[in-house]
DSSP file (Angstrom, degrees, kcal/mol; ACC not computed):
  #  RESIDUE AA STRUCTURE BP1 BP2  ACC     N-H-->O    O-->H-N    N-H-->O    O-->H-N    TCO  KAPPA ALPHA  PHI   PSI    X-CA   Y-CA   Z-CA
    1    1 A X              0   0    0      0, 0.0     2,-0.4     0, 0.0     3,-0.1   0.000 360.0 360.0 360.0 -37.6  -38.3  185.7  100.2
    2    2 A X        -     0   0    0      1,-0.3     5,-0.2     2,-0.0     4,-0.0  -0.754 360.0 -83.1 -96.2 137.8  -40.0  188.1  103.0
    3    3 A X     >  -     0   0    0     -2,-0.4     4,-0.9     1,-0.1     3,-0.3  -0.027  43.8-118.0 -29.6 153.5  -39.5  188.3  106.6
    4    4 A X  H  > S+     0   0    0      1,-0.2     4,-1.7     2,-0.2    -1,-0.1   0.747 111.6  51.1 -91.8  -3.8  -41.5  186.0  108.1
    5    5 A X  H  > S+     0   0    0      2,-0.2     4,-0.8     1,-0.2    -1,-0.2   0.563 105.5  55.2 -65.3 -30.5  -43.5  188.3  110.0
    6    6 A X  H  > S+     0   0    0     -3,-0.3     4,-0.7     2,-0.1    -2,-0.2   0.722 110.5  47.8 -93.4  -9.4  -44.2  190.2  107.0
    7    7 A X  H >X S+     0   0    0     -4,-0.9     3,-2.0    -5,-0.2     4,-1.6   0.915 112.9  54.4 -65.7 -93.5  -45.7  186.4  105.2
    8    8 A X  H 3< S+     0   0    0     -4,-1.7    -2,-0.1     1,-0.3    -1,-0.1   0.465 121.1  22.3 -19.0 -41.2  -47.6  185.9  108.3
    9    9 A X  H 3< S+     0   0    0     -4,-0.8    -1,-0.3     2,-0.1     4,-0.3   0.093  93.4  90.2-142.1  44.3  -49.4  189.1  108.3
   10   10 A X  H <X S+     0   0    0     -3,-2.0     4,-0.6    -4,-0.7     5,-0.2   0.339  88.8  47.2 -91.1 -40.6  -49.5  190.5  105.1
   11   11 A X  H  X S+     0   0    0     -4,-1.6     4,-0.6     2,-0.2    -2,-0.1   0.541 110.2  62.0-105.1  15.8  -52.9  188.9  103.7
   12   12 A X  H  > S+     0   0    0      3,-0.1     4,-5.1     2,-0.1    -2,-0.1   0.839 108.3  36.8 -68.0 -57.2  -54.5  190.0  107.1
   13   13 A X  H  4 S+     0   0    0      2,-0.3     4,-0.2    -4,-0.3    -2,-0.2   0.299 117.6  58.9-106.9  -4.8  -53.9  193.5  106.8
   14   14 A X  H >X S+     0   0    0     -4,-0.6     4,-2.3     2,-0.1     3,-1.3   0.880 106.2  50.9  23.0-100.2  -54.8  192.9  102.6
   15   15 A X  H >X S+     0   0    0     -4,-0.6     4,-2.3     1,-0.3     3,-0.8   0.877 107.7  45.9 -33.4 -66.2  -57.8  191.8  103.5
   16   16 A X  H 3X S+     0   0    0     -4,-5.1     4,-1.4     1,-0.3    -1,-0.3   0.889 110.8  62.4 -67.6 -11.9  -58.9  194.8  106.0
   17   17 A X  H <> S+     0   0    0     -3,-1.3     4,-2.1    -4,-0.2    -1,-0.3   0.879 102.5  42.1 -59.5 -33.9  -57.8  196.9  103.3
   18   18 A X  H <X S+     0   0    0     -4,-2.3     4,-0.9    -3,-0.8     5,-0.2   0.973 110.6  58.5 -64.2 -36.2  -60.2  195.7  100.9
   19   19 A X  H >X S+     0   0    0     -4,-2.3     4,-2.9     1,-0.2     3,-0.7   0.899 105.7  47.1 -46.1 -51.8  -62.6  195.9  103.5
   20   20 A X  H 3X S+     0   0    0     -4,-1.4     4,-1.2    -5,-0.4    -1,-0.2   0.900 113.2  48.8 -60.6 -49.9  -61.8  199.7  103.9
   21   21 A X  H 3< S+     0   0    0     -4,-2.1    -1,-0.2    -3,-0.2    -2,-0.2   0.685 112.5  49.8 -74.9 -13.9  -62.1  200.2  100.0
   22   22 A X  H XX S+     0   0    0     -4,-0.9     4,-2.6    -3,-0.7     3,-0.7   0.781 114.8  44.4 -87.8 -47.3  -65.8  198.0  100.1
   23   23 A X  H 3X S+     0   0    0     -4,-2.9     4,-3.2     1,-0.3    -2,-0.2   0.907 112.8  54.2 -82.0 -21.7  -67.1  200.4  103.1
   24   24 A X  H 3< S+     0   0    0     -4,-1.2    -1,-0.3    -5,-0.2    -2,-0.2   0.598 109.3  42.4 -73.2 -16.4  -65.8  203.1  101.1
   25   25 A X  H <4 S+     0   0    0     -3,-0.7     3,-0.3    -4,-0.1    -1,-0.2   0.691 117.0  50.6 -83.2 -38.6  -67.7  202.0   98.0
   26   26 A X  H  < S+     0   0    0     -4,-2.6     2,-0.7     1,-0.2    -2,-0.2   0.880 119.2  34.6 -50.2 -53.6  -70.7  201.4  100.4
   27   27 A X  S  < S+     0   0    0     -4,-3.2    -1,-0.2     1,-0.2     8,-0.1  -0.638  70.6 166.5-108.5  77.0  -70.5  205.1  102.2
   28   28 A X  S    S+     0   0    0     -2,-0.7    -1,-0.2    -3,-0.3    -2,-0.1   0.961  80.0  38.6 -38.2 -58.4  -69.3  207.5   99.2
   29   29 A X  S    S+     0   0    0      2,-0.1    -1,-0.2     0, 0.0    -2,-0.1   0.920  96.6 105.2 -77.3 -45.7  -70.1  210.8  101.0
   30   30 A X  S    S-     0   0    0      1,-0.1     2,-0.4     2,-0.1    -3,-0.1   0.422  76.3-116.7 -57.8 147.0  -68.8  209.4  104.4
   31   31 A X    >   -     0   0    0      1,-0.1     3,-6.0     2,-0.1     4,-0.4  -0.680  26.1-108.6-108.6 168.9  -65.4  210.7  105.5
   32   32 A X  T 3> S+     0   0    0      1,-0.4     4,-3.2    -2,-0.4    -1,-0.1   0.445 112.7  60.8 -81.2  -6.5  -62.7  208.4  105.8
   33   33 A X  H 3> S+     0   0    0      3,-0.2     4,-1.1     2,-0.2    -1,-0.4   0.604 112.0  42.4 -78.4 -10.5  -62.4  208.3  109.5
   34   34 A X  H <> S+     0   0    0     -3,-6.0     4,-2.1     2,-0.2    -2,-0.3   0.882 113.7  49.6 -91.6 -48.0  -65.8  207.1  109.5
   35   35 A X  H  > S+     0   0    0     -4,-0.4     4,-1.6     1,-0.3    -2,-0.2   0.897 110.6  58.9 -48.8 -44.6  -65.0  204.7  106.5
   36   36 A X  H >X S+     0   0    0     -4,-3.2     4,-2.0     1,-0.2     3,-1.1   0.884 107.8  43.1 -49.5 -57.9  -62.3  203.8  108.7
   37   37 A X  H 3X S+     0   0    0     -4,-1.1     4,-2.2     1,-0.3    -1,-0.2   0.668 103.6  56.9   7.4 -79.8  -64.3  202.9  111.2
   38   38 A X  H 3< S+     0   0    0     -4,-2.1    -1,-0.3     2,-0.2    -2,-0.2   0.637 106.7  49.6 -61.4 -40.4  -66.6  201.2  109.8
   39   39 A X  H XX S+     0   0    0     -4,-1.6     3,-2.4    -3,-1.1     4,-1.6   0.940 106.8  63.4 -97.8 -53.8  -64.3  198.6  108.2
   40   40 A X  H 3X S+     0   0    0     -4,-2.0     4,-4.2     1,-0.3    -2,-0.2   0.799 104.4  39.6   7.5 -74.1  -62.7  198.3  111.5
   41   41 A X  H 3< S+     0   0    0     -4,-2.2    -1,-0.3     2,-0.2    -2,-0.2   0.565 114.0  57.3 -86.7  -1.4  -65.5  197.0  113.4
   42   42 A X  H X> S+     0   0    0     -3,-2.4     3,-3.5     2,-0.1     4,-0.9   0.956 111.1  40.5 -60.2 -71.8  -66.3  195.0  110.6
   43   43 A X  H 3X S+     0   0    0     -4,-1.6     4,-2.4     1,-0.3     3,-0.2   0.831 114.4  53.4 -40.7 -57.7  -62.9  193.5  110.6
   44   44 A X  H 3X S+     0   0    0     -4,-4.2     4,-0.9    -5,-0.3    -1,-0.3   0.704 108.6  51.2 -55.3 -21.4  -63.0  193.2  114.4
   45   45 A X  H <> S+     0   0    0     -3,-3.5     4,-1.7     2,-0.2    -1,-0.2   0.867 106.1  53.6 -68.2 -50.3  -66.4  191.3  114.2
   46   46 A X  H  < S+     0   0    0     -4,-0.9     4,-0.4     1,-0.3    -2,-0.2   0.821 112.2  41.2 -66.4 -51.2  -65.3  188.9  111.8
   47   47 A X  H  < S+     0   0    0     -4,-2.4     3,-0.3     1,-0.2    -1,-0.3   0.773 111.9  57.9 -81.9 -22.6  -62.1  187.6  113.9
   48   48 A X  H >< S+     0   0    0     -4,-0.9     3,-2.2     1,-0.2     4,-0.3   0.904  96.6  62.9 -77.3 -29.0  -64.1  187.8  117.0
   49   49 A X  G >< S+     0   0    0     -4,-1.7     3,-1.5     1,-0.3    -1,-0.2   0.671  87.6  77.4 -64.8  -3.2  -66.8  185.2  115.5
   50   50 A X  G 3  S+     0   0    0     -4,-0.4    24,-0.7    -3,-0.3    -1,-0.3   0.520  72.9  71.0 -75.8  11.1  -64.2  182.9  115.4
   51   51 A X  G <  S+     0   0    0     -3,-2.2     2,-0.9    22,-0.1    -1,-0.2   0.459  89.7  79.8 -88.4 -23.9  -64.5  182.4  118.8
   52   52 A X    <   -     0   0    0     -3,-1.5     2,-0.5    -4,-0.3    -1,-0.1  -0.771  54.3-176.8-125.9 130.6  -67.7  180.6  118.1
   53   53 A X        +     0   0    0     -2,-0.9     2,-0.2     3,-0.0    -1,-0.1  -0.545  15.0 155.5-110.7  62.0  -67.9  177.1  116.8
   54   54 A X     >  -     0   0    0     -2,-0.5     4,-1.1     1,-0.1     3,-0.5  -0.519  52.5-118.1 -95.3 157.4  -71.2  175.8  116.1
   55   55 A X  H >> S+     0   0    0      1,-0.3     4,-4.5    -2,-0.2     3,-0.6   0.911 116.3  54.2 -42.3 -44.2  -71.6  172.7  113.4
   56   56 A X  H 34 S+     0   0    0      1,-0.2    -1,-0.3     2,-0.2     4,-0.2   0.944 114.4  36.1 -58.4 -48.0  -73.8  175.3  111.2
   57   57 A X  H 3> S+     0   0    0     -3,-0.5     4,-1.2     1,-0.3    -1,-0.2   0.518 117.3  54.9 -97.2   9.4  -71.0  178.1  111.0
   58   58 A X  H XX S+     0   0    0     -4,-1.1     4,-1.6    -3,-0.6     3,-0.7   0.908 103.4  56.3 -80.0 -46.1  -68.1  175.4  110.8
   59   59 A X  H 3< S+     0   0    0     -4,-4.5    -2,-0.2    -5,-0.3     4,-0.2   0.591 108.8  44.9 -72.9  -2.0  -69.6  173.8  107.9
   60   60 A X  H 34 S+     0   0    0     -4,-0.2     6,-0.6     2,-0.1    -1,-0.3   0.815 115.6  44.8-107.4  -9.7  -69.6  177.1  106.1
   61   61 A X  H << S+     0   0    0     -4,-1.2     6,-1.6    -3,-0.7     5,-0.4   0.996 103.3  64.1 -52.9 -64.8  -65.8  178.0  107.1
   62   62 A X  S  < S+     0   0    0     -4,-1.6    -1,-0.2     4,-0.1     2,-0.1   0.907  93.1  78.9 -47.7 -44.5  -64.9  174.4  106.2
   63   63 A X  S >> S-     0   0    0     -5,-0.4     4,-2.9    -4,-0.2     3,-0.9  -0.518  97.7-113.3 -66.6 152.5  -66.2  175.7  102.3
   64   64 A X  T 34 S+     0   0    0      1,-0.3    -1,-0.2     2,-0.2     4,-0.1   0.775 111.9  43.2 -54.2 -21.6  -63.2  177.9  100.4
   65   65 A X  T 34 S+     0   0    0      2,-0.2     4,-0.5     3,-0.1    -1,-0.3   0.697 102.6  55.8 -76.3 -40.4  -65.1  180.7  100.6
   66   66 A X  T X> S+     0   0    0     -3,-0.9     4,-2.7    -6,-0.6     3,-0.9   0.866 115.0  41.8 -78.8 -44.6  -66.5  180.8  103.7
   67   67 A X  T 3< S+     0   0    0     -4,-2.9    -1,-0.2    -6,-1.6    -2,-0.2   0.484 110.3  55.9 -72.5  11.7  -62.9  180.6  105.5
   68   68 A X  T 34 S+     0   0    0     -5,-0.3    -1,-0.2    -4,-0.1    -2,-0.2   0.762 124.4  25.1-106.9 -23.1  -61.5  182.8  103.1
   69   69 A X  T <4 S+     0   0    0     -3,-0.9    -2,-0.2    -4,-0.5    -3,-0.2   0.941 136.1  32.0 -91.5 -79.4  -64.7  185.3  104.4
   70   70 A X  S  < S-     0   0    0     -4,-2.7    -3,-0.2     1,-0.3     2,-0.2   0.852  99.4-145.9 -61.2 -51.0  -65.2  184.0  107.8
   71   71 A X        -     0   0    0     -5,-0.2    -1,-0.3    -4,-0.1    -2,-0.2  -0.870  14.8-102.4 117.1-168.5  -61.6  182.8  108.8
   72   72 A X  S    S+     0   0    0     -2,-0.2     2,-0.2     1,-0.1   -11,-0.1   0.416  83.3   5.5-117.9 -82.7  -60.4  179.7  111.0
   73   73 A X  S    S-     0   0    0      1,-0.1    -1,-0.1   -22,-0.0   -22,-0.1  -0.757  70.3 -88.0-149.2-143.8  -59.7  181.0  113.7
   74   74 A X        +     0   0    0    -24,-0.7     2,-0.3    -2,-0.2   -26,-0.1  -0.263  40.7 168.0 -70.3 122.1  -59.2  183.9  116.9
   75   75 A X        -     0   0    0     -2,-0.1     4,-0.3     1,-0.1   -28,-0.0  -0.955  31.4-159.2-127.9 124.0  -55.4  186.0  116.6
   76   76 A X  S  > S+     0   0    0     -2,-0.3     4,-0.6     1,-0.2     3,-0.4   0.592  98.8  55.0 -90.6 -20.2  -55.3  188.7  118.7
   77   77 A X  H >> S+     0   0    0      1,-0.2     4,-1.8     2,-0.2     3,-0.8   0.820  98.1  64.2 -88.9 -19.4  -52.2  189.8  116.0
   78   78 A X  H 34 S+     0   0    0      1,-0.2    -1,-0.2     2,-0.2    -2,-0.2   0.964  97.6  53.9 -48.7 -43.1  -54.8  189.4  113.3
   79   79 A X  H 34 S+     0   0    0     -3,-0.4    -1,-0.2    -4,-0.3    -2,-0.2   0.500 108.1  49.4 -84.2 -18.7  -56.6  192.5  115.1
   80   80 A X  H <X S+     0   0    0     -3,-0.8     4,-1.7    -4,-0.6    -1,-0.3   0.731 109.0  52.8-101.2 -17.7  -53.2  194.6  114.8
   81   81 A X  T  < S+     0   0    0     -4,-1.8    -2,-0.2     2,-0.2    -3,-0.1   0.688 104.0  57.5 -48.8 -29.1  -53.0  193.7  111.1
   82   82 A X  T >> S+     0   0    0     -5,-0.2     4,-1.5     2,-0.2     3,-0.7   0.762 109.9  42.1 -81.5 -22.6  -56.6  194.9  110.8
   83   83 A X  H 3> S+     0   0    0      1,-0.4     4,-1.8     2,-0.2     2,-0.9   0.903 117.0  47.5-100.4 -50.7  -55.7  198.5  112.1
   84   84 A X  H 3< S+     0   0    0     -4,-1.7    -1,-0.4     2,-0.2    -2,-0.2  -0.143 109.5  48.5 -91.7  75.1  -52.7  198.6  110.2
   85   85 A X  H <> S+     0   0    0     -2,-0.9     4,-1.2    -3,-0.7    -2,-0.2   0.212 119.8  47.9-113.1 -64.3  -54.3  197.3  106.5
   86   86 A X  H  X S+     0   0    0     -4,-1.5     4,-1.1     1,-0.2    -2,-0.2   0.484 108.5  46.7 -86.9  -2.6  -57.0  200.0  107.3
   87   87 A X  H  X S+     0   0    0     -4,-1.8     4,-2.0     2,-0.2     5,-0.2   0.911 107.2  61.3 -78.0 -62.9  -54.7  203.0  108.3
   88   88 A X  H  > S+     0   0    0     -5,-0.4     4,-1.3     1,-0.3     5,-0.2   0.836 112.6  42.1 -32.1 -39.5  -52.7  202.1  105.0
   89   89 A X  H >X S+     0   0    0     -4,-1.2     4,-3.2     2,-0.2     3,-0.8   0.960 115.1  44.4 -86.2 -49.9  -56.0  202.9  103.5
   90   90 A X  H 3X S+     0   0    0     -4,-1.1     4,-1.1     1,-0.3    -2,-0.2   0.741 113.0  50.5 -51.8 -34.6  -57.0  205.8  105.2
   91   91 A X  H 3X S+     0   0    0     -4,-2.0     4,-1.2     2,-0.2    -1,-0.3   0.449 107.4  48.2-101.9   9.5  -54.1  207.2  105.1
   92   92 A X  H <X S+     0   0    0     -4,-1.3     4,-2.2    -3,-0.8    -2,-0.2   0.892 107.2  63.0 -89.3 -21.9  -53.5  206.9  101.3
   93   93 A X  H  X S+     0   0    0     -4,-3.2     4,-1.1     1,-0.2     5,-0.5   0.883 108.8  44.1 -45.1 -77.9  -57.3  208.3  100.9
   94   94 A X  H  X S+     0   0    0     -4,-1.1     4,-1.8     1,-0.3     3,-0.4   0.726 113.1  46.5 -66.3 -37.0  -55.9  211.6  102.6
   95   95 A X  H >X S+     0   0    0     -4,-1.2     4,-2.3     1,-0.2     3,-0.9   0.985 114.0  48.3 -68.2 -60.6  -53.0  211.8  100.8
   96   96 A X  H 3X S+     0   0    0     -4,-2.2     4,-0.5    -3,-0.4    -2,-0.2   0.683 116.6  44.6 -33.8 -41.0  -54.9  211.2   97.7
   97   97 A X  H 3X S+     0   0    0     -4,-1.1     4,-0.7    -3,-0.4    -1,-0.3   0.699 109.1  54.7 -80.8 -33.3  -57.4  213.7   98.6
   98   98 A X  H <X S+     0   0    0     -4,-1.8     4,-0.7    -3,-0.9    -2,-0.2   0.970 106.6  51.6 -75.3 -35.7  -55.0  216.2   99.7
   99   99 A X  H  X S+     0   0    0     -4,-2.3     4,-0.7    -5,-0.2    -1,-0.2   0.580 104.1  58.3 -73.3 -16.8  -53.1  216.2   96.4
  100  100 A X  H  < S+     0   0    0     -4,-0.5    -1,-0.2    -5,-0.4    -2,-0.2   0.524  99.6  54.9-116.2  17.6  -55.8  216.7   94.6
  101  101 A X  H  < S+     0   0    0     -4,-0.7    -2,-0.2     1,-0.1    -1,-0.2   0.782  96.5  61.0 -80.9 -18.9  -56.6  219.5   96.1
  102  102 A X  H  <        0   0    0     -4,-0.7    -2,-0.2     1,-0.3    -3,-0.1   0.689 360.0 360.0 -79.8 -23.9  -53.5  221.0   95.4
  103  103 A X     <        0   0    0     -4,-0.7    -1,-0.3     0, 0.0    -3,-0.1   0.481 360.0 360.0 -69.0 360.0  -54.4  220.6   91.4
């Protein structure tokens, strides 16, 4: 029903938006370029440990949970999903913030 581009990298860029609403939950007072941040190099951490395949950290990907946390593995397009899911966030925080200043 959606492009297939938009299938493909649609629960990527999901995901680092919840991640961006989680660090935001984490850092209240912090402001959202930092939040941004923050969930960024989270995001970025997580797809780069997928580079590494040891028995220990297969066997917890191999549980639903663990790939649904950890991943399978490394997509360099994963990593442009990540910036735009957390820009989507960042930038509805400013709008959100800016409009209710205007109240």
């Amino acid at each position: 029903m959606l492009p297939d581009i938009v299938n493909a990298y649609l629960g990527d860029a999901l995901w680092a938006l919840m991640i961006f609403f989680g660090a935001g939950f984490l850092f209240k007072n912090a402001k959202t370029a930092s939040v941004a941040l923050i969930a960024l190099v989270f995001c970025f951490l997580i797809e780069c440990s997928q580079l590494y395949h040891a028995p220990w950290i297969d066997d917890i990907r191999a549980a639903p949970l663990g790939g649904l946390i950890l991943g399978y593995g490394f997509l360099w397009s994963d990593l442009l999903a990540y910036v735009l899911g957390v820009s989507a966030g960042a930038a509805g925080e400013m709008l959100f913030r800016k409009r209710k200043r205007q109240l």
